[in-house]
N, CA, C and O atoms as a GROMACS GRO file, in nm:
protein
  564
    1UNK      N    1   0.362  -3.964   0.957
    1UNK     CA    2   0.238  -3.932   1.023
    1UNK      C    3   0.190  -3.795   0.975
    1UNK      O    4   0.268  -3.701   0.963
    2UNK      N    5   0.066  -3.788   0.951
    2UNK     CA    6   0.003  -3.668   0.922
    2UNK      C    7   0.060  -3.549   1.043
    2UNK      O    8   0.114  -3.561   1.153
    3UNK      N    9   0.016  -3.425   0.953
    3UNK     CA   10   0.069  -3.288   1.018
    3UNK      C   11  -0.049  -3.213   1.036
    3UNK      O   12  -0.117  -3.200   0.935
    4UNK      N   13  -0.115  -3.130   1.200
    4UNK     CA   14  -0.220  -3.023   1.136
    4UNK      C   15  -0.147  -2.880   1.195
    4UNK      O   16  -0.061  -2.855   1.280
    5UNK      N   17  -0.212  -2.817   1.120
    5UNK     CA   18  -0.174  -2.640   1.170
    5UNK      C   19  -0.332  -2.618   1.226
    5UNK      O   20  -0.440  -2.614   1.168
    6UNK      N   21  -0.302  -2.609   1.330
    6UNK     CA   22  -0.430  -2.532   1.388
    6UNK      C   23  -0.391  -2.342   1.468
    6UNK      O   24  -0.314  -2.298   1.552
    7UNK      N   25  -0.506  -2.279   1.370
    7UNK     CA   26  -0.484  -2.121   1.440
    7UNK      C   27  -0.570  -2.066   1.480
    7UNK      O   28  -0.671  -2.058   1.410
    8UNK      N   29  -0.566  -2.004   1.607
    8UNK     CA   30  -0.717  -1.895   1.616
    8UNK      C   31  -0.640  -1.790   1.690
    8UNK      O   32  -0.534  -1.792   1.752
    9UNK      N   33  -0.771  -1.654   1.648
    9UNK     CA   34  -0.702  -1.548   1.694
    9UNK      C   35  -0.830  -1.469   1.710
    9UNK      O   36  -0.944  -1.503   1.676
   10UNK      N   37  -0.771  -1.304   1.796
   10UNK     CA   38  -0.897  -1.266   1.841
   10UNK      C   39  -0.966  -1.160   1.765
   10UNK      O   40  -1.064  -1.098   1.807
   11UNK      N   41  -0.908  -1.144   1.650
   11UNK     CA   42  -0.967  -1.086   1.494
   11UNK      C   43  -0.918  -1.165   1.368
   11UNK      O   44  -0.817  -1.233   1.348
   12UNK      N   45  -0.997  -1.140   1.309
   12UNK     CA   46  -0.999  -1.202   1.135
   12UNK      C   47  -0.859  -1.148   1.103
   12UNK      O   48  -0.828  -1.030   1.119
   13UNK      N   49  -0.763  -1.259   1.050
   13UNK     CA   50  -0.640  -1.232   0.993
   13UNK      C   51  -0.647  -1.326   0.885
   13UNK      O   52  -0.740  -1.407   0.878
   14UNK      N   53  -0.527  -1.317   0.775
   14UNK     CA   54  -0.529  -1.357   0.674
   14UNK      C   55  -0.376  -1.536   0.761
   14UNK      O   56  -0.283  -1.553   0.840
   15UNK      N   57  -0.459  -1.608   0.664
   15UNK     CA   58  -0.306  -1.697   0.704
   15UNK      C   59  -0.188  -1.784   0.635
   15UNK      O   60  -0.135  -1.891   0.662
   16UNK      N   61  -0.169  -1.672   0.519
   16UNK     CA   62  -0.080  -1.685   0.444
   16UNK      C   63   0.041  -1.732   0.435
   16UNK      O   64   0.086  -1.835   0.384
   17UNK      N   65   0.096  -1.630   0.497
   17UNK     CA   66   0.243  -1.669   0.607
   17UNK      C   67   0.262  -1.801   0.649
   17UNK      O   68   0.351  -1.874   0.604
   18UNK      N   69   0.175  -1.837   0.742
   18UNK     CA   70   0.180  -1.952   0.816
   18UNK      C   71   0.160  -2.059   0.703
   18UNK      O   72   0.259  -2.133   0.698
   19UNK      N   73   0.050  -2.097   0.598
   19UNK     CA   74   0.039  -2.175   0.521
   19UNK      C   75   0.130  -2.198   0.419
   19UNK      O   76   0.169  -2.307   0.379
   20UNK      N   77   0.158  -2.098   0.383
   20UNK     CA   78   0.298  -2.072   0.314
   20UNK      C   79   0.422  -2.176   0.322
   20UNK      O   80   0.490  -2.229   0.234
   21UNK      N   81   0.424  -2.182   0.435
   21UNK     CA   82   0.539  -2.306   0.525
   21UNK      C   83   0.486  -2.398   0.542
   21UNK      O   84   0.547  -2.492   0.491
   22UNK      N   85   0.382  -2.432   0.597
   22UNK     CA   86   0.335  -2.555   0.646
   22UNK      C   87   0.302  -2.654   0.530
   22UNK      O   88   0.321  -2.776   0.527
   23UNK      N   89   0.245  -2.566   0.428
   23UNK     CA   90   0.260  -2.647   0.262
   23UNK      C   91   0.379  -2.760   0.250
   23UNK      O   92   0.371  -2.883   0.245
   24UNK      N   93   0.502  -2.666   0.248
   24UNK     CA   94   0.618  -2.775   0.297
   24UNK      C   95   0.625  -2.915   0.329
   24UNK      O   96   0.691  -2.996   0.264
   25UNK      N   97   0.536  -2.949   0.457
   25UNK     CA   98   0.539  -3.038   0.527
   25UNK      C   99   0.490  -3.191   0.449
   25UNK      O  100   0.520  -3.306   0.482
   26UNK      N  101   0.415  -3.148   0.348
   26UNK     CA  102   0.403  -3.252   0.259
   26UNK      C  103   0.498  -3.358   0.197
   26UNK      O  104   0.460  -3.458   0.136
   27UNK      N  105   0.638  -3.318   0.223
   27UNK     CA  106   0.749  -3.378   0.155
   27UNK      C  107   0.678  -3.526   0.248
   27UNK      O  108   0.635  -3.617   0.177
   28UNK      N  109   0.671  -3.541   0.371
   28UNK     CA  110   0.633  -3.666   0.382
   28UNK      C  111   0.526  -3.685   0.436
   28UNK      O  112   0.511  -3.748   0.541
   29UNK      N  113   0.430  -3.626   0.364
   29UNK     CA  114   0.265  -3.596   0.388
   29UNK      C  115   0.218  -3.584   0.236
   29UNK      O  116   0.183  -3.480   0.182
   30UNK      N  117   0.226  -3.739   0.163
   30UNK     CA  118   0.208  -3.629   0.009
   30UNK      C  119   0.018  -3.658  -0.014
   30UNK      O  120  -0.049  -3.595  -0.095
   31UNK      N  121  -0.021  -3.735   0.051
   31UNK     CA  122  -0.195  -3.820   0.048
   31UNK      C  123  -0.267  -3.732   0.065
   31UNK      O  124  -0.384  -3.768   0.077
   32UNK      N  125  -0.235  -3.556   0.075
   32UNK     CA  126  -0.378  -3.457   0.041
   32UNK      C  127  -0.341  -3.372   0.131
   32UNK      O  128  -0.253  -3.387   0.216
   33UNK      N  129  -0.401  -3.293   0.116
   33UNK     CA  130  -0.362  -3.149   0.238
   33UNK      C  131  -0.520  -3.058   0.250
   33UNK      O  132  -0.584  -3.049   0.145
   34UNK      N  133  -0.559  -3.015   0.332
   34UNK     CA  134  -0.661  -2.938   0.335
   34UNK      C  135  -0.626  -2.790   0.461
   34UNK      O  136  -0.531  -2.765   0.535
   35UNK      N  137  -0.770  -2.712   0.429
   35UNK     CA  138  -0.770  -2.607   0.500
   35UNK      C  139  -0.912  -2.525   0.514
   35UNK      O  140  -0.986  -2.472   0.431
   36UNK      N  141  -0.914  -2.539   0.661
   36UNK     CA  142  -1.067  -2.545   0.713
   36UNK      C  143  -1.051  -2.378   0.774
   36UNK      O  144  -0.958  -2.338   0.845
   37UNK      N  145  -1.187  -2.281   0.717
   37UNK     CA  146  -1.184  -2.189   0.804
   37UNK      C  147  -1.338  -2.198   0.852
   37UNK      O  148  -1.431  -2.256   0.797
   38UNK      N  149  -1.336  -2.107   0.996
   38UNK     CA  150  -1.425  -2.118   1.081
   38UNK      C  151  -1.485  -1.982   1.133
   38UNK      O  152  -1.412  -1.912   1.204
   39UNK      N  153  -1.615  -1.939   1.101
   39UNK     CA  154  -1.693  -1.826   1.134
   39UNK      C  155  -1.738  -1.807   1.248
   39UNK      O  156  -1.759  -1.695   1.295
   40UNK      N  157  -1.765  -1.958   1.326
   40UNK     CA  158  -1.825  -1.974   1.468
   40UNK      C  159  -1.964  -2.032   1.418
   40UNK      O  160  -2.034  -2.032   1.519
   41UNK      N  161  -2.030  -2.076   1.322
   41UNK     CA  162  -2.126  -2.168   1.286
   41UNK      C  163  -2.113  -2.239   1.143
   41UNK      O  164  -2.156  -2.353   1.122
   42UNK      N  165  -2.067  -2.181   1.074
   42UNK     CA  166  -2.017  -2.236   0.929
   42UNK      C  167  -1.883  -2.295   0.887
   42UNK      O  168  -1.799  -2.206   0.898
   43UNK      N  169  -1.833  -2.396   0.848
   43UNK     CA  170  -1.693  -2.404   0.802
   43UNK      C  171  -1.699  -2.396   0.708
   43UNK      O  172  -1.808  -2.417   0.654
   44UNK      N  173  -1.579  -2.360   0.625
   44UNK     CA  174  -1.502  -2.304   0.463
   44UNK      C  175  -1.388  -2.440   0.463
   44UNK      O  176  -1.290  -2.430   0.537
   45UNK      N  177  -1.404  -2.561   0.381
   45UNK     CA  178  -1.270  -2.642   0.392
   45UNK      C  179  -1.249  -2.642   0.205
   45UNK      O  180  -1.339  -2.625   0.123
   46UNK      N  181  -1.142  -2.662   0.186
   46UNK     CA  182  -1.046  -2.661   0.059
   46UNK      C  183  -1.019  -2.795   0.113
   46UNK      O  184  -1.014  -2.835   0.230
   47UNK      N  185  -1.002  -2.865  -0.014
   47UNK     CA  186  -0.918  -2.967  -0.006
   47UNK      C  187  -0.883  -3.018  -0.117
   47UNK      O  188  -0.938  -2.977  -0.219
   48UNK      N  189  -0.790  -3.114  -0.124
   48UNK     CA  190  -0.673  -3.167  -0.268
   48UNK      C  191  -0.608  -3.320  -0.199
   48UNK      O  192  -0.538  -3.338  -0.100
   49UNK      N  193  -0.666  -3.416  -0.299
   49UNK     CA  194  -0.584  -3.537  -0.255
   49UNK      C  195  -0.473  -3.582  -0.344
   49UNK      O  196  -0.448  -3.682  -0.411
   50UNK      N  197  -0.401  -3.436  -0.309
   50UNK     CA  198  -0.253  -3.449  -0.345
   50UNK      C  199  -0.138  -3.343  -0.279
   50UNK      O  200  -0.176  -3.246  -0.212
   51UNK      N  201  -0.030  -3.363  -0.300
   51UNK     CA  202   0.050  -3.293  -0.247
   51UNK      C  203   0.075  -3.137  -0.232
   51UNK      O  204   0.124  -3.069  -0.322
   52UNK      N  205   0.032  -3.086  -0.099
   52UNK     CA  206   0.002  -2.962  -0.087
   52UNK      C  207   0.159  -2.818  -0.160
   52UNK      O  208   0.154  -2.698  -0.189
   53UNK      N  209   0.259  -2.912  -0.160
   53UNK     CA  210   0.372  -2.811  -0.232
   53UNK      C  211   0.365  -2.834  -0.370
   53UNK      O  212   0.445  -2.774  -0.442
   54UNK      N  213   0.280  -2.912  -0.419
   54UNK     CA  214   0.302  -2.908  -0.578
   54UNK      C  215   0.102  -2.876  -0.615
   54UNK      O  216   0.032  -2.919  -0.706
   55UNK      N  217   0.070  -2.791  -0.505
   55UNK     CA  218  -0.088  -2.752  -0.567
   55UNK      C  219  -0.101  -2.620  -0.592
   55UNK      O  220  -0.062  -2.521  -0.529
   56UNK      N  221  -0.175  -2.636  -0.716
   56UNK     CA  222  -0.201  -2.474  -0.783
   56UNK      C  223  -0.328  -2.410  -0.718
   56UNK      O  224  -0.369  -2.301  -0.758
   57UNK      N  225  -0.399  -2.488  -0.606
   57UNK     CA  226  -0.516  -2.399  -0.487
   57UNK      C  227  -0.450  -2.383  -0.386
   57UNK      O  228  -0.491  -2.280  -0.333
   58UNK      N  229  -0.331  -2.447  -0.302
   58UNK     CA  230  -0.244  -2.397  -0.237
   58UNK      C  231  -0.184  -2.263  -0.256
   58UNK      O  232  -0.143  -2.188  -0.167
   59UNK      N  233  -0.186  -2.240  -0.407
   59UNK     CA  234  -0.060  -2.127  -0.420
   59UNK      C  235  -0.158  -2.036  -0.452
   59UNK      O  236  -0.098  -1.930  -0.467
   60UNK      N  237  -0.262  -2.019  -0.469
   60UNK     CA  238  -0.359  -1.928  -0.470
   60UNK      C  239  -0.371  -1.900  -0.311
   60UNK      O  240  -0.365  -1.785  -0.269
   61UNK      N  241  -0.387  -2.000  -0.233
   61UNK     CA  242  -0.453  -1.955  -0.118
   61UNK      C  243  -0.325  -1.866  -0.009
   61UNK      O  244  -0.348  -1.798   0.091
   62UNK      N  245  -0.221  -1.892  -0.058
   62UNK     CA  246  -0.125  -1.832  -0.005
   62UNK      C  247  -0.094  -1.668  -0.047
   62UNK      O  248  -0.052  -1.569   0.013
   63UNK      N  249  -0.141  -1.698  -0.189
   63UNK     CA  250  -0.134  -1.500  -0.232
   63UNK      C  251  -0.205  -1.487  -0.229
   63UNK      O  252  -0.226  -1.421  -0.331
   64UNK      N  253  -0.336  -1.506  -0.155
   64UNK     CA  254  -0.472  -1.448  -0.134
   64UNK      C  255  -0.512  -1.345   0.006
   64UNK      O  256  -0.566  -1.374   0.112
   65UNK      N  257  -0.478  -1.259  -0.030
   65UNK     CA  258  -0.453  -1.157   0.113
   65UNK      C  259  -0.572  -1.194   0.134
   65UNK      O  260  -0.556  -1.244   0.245
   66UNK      N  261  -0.752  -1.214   0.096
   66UNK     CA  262  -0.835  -1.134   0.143
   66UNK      C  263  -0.915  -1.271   0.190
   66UNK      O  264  -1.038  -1.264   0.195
   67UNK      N  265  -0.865  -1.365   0.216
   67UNK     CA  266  -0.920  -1.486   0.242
   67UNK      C  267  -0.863  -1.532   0.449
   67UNK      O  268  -0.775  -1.602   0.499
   68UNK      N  269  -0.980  -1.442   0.506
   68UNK     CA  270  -0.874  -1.424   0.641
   68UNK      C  271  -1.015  -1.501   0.758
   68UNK      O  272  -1.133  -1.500   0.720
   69UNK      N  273  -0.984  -1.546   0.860
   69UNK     CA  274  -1.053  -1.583   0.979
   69UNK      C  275  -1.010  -1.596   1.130
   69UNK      O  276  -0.896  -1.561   1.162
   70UNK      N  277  -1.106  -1.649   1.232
   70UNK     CA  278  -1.018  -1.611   1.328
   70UNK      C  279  -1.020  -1.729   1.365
   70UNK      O  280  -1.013  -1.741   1.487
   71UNK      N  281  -1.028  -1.843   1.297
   71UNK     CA  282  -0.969  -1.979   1.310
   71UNK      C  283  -0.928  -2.093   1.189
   71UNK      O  284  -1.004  -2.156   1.116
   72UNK      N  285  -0.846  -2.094   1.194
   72UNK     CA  286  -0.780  -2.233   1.055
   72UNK      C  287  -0.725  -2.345   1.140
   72UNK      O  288  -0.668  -2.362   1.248
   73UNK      N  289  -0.781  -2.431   1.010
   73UNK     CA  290  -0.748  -2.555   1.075
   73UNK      C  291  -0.697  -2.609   0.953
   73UNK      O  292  -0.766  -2.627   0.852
   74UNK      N  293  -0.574  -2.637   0.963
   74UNK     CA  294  -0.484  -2.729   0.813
   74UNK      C  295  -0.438  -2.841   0.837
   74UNK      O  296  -0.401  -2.858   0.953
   75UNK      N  297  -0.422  -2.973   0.725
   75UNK     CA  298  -0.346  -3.080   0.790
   75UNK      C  299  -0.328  -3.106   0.660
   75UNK      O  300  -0.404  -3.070   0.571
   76UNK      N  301  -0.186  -3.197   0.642
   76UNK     CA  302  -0.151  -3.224   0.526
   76UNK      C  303  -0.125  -3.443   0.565
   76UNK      O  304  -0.084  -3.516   0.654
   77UNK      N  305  -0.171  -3.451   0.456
   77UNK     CA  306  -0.193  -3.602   0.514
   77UNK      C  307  -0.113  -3.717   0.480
   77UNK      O  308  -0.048  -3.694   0.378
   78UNK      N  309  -0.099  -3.800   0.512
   78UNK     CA  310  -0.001  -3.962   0.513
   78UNK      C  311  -0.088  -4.036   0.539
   78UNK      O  312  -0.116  -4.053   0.658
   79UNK      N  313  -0.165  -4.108   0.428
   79UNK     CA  314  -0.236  -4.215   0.430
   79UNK      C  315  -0.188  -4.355   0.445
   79UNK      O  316  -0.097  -4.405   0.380
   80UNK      N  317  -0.287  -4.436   0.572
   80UNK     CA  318  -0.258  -4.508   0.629
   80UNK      C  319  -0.377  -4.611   0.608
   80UNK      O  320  -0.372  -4.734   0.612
   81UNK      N  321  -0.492  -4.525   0.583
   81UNK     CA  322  -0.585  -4.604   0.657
   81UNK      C  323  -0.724  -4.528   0.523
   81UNK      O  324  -0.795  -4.432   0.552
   82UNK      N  325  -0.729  -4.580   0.426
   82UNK     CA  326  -0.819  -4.551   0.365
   82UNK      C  327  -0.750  -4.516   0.202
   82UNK      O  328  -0.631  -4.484   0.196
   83UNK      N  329  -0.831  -4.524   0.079
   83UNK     CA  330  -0.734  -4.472  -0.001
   83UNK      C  331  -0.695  -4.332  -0.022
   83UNK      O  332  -0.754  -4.251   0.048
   84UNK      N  333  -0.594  -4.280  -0.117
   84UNK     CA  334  -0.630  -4.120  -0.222
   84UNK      C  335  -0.713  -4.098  -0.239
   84UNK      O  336  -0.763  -4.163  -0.331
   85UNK      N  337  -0.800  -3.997  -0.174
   85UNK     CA  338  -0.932  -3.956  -0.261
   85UNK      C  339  -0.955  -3.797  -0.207
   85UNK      O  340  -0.887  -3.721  -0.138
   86UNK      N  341  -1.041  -3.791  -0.251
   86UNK     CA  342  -1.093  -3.594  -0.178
   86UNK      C  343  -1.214  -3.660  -0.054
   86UNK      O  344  -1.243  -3.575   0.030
   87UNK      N  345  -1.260  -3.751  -0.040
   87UNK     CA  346  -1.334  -3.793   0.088
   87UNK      C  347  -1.232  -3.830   0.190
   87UNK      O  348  -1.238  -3.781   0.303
   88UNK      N  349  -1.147  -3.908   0.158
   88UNK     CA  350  -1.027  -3.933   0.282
   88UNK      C  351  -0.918  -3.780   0.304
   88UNK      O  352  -0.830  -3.767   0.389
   89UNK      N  353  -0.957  -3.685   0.206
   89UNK     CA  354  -0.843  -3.583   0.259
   89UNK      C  355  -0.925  -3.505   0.388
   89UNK      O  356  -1.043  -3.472   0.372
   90UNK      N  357  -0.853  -3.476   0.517
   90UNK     CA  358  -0.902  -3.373   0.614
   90UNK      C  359  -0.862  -3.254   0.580
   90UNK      O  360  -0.796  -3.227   0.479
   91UNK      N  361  -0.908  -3.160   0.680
   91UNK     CA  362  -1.036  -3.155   0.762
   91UNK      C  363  -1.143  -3.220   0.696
   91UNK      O  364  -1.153  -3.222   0.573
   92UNK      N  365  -1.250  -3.289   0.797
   92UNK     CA  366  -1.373  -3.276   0.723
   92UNK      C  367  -1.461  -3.234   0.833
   92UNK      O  368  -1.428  -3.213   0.950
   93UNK      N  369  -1.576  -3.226   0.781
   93UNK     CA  370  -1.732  -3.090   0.894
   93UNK      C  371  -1.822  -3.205   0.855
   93UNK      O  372  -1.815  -3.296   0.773
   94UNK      N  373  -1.918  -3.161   0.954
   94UNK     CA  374  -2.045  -3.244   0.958
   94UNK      C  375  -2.081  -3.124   1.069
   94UNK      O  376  -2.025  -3.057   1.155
   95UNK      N  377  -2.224  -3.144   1.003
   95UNK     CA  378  -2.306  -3.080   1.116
   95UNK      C  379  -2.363  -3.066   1.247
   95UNK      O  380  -2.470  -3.006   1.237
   96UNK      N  381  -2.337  -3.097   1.368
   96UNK     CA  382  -2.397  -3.054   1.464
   96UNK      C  383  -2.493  -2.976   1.570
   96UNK      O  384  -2.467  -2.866   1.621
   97UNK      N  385  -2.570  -3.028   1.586
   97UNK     CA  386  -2.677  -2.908   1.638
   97UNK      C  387  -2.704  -2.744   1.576
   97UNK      O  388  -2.728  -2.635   1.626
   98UNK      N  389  -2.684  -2.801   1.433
   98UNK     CA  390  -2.696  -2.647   1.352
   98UNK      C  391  -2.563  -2.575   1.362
   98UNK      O  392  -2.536  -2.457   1.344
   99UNK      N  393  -2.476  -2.695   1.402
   99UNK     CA  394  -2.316  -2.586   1.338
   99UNK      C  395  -2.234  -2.674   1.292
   99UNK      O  396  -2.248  -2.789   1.336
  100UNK      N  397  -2.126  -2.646   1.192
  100UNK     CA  398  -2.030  -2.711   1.169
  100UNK      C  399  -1.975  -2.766   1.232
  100UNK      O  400  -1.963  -2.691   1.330
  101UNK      N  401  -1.896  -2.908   1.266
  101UNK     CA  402  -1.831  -2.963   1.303
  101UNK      C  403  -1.675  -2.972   1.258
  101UNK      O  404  -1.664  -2.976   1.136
  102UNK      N  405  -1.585  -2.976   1.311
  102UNK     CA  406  -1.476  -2.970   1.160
  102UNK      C  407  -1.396  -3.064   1.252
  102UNK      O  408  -1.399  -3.048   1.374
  103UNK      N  409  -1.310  -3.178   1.183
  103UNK     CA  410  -1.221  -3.245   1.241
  103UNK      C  411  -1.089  -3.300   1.144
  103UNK      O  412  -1.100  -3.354   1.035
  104UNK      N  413  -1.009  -3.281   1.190
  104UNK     CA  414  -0.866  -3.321   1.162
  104UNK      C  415  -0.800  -3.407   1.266
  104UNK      O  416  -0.857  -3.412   1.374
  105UNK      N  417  -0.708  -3.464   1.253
  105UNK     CA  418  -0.668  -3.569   1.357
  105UNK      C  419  -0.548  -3.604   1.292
  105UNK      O  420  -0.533  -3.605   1.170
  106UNK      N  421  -0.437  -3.642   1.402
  106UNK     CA  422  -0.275  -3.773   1.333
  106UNK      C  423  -0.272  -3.891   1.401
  106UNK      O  424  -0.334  -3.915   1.505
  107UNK      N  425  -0.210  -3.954   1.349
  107UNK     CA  426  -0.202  -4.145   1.368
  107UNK      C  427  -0.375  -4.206   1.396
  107UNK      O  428  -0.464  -4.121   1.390
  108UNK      N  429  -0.409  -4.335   1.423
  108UNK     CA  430  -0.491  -4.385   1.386
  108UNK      C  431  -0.592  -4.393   1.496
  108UNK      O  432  -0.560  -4.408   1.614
  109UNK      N  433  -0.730  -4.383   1.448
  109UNK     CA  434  -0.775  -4.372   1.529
  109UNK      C  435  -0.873  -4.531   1.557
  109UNK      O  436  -0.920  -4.595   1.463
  110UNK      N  437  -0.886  -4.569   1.689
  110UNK     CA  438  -0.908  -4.690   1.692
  110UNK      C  439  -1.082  -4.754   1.750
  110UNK      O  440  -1.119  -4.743   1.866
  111UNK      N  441  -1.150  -4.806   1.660
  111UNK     CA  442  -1.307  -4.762   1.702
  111UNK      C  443  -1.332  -4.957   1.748
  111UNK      O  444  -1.307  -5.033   1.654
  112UNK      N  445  -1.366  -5.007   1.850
  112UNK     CA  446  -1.414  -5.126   1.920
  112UNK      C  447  -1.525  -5.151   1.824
  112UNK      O  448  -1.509  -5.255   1.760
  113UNK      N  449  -1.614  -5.095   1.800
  113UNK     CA  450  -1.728  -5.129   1.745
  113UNK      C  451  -1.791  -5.010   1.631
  113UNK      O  452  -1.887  -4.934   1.632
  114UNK      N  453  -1.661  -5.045   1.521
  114UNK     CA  454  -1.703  -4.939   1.419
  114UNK      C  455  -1.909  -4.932   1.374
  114UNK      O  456  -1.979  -5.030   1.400
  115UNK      N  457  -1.956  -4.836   1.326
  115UNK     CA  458  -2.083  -4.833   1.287
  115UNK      C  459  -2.083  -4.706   1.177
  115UNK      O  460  -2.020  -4.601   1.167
  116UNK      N  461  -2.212  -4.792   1.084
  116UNK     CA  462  -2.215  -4.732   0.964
  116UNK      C  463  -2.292  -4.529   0.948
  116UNK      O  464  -2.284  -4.443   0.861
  117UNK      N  465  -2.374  -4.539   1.114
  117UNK     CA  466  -2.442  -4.444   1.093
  117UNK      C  467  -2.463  -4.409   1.271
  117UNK      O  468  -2.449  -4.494   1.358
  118UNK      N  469  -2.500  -4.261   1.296
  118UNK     CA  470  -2.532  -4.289   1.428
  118UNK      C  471  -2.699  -4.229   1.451
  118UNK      O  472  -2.746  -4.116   1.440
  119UNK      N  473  -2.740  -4.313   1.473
  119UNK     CA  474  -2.896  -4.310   1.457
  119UNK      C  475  -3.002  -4.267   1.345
  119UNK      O  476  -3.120  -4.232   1.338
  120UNK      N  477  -2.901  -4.289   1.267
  120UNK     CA  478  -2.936  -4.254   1.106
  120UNK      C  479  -2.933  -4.109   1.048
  120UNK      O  480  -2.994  -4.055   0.956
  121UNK      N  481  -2.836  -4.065   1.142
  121UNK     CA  482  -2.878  -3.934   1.144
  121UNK      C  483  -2.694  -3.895   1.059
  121UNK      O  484  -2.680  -3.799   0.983
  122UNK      N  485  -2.617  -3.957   1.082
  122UNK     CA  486  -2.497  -3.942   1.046
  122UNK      C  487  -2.432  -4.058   0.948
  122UNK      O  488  -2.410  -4.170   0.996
  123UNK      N  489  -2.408  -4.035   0.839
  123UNK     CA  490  -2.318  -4.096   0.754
  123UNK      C  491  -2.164  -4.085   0.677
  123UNK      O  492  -2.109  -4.005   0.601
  124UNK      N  493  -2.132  -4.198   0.734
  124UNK     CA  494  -1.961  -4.138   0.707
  124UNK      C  495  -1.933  -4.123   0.544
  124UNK      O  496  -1.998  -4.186   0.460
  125UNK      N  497  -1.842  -4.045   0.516
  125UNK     CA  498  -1.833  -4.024   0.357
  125UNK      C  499  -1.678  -4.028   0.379
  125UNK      O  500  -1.624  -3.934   0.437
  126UNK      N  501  -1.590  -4.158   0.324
  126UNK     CA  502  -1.458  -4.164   0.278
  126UNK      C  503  -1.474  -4.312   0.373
  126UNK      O  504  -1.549  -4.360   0.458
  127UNK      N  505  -1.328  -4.354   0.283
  127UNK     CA  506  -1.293  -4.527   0.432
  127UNK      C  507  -1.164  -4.475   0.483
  127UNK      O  508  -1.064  -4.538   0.447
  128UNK      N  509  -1.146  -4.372   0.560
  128UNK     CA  510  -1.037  -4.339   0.670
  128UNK      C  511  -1.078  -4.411   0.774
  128UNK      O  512  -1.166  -4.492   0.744
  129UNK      N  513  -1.041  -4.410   0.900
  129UNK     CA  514  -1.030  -4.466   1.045
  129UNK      C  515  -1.139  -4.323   1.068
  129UNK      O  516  -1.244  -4.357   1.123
  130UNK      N  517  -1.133  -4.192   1.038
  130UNK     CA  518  -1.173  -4.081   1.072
  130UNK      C  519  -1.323  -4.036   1.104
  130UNK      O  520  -1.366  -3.975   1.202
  131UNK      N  521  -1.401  -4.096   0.967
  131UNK     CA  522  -1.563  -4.072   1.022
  131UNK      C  523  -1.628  -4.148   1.155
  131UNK      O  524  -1.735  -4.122   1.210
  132UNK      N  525  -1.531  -4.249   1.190
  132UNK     CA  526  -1.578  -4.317   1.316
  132UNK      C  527  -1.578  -4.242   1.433
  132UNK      O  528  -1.640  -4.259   1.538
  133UNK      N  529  -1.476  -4.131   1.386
  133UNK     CA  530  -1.453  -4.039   1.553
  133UNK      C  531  -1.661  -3.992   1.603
  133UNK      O  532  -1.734  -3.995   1.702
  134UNK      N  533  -1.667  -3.946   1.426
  134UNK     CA  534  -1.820  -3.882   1.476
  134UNK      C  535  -1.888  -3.967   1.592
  134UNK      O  536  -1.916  -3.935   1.708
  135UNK      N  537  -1.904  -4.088   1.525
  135UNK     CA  538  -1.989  -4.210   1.554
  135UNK      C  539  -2.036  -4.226   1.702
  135UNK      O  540  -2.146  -4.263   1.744
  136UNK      N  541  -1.882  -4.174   1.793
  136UNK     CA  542  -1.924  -4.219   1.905
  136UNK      C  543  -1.962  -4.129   2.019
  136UNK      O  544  -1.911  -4.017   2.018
  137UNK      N  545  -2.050  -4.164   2.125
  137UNK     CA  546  -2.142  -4.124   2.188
  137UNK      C  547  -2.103  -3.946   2.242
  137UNK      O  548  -2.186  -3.865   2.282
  138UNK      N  549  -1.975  -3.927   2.229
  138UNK     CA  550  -2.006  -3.818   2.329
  138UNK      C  551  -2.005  -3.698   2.146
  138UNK      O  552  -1.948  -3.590   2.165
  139UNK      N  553  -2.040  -3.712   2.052
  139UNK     CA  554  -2.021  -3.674   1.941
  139UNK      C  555  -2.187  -3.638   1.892
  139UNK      O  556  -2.217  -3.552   1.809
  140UNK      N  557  -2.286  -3.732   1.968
  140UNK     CA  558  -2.395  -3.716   1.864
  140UNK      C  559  -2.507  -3.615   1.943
  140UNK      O  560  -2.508  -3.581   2.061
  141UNK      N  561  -2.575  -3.590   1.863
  141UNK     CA  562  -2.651  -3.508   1.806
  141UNK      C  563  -2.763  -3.492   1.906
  141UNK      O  564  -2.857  -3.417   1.881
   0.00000   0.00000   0.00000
């Protein structure tokens, strides 16, 4: 099952340390790894649909002192439900009322009445179980 690191704090820190390790977790998470930072209206996501201990933007982002926020959101993934790709790797953002949205999630998520769009205003990009979370009502716009 997928892994996320979620961090917030009450000044801009760097999260090196912590990613550093959590990279790791890929041994049985090898389907992509990402890492979402958050300003309070904009998200910053990285992502790789491949194994976060054998990535050369991982290992940058880990000796990168100056790459700091006061929220990350990481998950390294085990695909279940969609193929390898950089659209199925999380986090992913969508916009909301003029702010980023950012979502990560583990095990599957289960939609009664999947839909392609929500009032045309939203379109899912990847075939995870995941863009459906947007879809539903207490999500839109």
């Amino acid at each position: 099952m997928c892994q996320l690191l979620a961090l917030t704090f009450d000044e801009r820190v760097t999260t090196s340390l912590s990613f550093r390790g959590f990279r790791h977790r890929s041994d049985c998470n090898p389907h992509g790894w990402g890492l979402a930072t958050f300003d309070g209206h904009n998200a910053s996501i990285v992502k790789e649909p491949c194994r976060a201990d054998e990535s050369d933007e991982v290992e940058s982002i880990v000796n990168n002192h100056n790459l700091s926020s006061k929220i990350f959101v990481g998950h390294v993934r085990h695909g279940n439900i969609g193929g390898i790709s950089q659209q199925n790797t999380h986090p992913f953002v969508q916009k909301l009322r003029g702010m980023d949205l950012v979502l990560a999630h583990n095990g599957t998520l289960k939609s009664d009445q999947p839909k392609s769009h929500v009032d045309g205003r939203y379109k899912p990009d990847g075939t995870t179980d995941s863009p459906s979370l947007a879809e539903r009502p207490h999500f839109r716009a």
